[in-house]
KENULUM-15117 format. One record per residue (C-alpha): y, z, x; chain; residue number from 1; residue in one letter. Coordinates in pm, 1 decimal. Layout:
% residues N
SITE          y          z          x   cadena   num   residuo
SITE          Y          Z          X        A   NUM         a
...
This chain:
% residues 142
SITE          y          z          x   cadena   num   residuo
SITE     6886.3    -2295.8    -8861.8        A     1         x
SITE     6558.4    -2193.1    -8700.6        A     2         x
SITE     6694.9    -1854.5    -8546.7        A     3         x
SITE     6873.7    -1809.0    -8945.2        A     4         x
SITE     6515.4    -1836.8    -9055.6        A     5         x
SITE     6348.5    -1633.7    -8839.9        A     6         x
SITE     6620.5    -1346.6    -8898.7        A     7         x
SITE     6555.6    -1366.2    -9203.6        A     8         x
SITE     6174.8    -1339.9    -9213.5        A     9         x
SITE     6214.4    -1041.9    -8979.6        A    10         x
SITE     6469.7     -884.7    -9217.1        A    11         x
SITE     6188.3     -881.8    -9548.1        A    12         x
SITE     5878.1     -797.5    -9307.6        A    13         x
SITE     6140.1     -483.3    -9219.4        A    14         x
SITE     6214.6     -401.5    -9584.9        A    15         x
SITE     5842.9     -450.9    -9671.7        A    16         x
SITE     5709.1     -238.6    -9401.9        A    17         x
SITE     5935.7       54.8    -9544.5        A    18         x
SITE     5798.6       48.0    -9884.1        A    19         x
SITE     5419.0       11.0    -9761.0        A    20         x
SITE     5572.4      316.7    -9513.5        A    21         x
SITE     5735.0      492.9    -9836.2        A    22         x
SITE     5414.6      425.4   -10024.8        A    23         x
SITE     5164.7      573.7    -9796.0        A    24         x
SITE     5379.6      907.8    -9766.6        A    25         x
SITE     5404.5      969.6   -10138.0        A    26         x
SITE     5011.8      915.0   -10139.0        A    27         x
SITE     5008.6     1198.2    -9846.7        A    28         x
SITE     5180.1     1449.5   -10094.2        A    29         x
SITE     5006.0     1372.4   -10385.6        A    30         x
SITE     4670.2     1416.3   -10160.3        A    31         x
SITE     4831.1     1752.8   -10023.5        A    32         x
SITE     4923.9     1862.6   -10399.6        A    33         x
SITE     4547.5     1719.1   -10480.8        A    34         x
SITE     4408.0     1950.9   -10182.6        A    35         x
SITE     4620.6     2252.4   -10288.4        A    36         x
SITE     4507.0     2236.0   -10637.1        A    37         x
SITE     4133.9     2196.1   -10554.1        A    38         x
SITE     4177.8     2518.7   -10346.7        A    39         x
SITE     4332.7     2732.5   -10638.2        A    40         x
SITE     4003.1     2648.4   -10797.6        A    41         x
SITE     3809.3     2730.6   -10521.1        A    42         x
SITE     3999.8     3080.4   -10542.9        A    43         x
SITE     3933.5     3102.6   -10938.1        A    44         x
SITE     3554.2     3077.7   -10838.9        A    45         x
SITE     3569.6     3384.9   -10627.5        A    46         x
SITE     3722.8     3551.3   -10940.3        A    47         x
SITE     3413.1     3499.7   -11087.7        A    48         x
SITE     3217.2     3599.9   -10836.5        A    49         x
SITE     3406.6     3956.5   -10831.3        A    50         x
SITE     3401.0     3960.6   -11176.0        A    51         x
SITE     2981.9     3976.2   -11220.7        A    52         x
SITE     2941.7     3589.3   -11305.8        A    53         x
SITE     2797.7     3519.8   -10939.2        A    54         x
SITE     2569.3     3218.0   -10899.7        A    55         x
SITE     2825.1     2991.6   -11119.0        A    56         x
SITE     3132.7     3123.8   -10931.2        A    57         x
SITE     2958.8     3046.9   -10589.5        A    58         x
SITE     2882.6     2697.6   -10687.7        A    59         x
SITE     3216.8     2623.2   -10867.9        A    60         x
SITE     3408.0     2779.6   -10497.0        A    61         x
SITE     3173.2     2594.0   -10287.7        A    62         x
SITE     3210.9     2257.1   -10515.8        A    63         x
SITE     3598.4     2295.6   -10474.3        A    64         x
SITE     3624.1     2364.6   -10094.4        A    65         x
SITE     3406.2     2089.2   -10005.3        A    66         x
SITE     3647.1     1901.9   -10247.6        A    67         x
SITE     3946.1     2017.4   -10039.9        A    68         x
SITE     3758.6     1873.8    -9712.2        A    69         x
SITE     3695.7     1556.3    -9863.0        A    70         x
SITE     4079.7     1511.3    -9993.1        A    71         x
SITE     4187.9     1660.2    -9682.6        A    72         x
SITE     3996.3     1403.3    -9503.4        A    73         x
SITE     4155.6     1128.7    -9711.4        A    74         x
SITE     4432.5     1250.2    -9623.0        A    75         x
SITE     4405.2     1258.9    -9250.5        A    76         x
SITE     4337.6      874.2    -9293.0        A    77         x
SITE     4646.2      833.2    -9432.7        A    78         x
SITE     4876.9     1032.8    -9210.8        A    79         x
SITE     4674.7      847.9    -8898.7        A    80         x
SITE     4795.9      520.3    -9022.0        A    81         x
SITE     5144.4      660.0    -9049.1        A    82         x
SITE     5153.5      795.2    -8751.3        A    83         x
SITE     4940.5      491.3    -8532.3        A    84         x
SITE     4965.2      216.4    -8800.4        A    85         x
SITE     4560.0      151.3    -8747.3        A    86         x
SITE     4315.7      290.6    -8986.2        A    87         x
SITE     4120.5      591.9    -8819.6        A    88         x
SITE     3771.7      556.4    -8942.1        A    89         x
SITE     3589.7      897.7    -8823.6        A    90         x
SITE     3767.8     1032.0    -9125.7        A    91         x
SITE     3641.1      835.9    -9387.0        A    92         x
SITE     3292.3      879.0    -9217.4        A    93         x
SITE     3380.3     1257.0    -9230.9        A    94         x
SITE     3478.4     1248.2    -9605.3        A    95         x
SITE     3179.8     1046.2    -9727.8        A    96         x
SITE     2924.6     1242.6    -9558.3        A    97         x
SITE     3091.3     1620.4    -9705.2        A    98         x
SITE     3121.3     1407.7   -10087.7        A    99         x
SITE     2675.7     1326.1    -9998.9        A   100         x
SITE     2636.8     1656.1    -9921.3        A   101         x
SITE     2890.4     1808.3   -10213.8        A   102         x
SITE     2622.0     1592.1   -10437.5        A   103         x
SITE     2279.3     1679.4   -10261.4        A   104         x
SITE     2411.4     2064.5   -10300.4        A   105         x
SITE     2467.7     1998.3   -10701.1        A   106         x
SITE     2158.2     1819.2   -10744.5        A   107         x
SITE     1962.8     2100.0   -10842.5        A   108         x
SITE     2167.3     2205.0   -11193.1        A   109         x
SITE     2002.5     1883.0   -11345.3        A   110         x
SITE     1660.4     1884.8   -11448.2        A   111         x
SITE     1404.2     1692.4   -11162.7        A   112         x
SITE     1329.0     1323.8   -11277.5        A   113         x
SITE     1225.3      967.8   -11073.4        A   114         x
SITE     1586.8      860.3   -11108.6        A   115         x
SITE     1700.0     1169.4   -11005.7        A   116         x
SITE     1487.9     1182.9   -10741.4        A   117         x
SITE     1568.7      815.0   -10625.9        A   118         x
SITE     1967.8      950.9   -10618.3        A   119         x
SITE     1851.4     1213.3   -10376.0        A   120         x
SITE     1674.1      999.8   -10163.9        A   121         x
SITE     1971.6      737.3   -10136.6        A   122         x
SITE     2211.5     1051.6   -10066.4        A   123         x
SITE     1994.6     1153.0    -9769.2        A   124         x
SITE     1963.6      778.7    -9647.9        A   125         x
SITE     2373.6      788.1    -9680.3        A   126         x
SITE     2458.9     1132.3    -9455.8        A   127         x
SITE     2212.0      969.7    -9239.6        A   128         x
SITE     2373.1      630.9    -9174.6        A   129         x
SITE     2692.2      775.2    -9177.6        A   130         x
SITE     2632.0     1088.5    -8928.4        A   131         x
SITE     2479.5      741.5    -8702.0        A   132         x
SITE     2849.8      566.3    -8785.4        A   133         x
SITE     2997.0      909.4    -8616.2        A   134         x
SITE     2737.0      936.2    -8356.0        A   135         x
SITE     2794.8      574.0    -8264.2        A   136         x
SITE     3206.1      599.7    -8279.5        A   137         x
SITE     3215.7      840.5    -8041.3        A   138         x
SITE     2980.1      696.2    -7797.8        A   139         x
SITE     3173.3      345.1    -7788.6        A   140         x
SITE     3545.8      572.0    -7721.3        A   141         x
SITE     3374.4      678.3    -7387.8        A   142         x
């Protein structure tokens, strides 16, 4: 009866796993068609660059690659848990710091004020603790 049971219990962990499995991949292509998507737009800001509207096509390319690093990012997290079944940190820590940096570099299209000023200051504080998280990663894997 005990071995029936413990067939069993095997048998829906199995079944569950795949789904979770099935799960993650379709959130891998809809993060790939997310990434691909971002990078058309990155393309349709160097349109505007060639076509004489230069400092808002620069920022609208640069805001969409550093979009496609931070989904691309995401998704390295998920295909390292397909692929080890443990959640790889150094690419979250990757992603956050290049969305900080995405928002310090689109900071100055809003007019300066103390709240402002106070989101700034908390971005910095943020690439900082994370680029330490990175620092400090790589340090313990040696």
């Amino acid at each position: 009866m005990k071995a029936t049971y413990e067939e069993f219990e095997k048998k829906i962990v199995s079944i569950l796993s795949s789904g979770t499995h099935l799960i993650y991949v379709f959130i891998a292509v809809v993060l790939l068609a997310l990434a691909a998507l971002s990078l058309l737009d990155a393309f349709a800001g160097i349109d505007m660059i060639i076509t004489g509207a230069k400092d808002s096509g620069m920022m609208k390319a640069l805001h969409a690659v550093l979009l496609t690093i931070v989904i691309i990012e995401i998704m390295e997290t998920v295909l390292g848990y397909l692929r080890t079944h443990t959640i790889q940190i150094r690419p979250i820590l990757i992603a956050g710091i290049t969305a900080m940096v995405r928002r310090l570099l689109f900071f100055d299209t809003q007019p300066l004020s103390l709240l402002l000023l106070g989101e700034v200051l908390l971005a910095i504080i943020a690439v900082l603790v994370l680029t330490m998280s990175i620092i400090y990663l790589e340090k313990e894997l040696k």
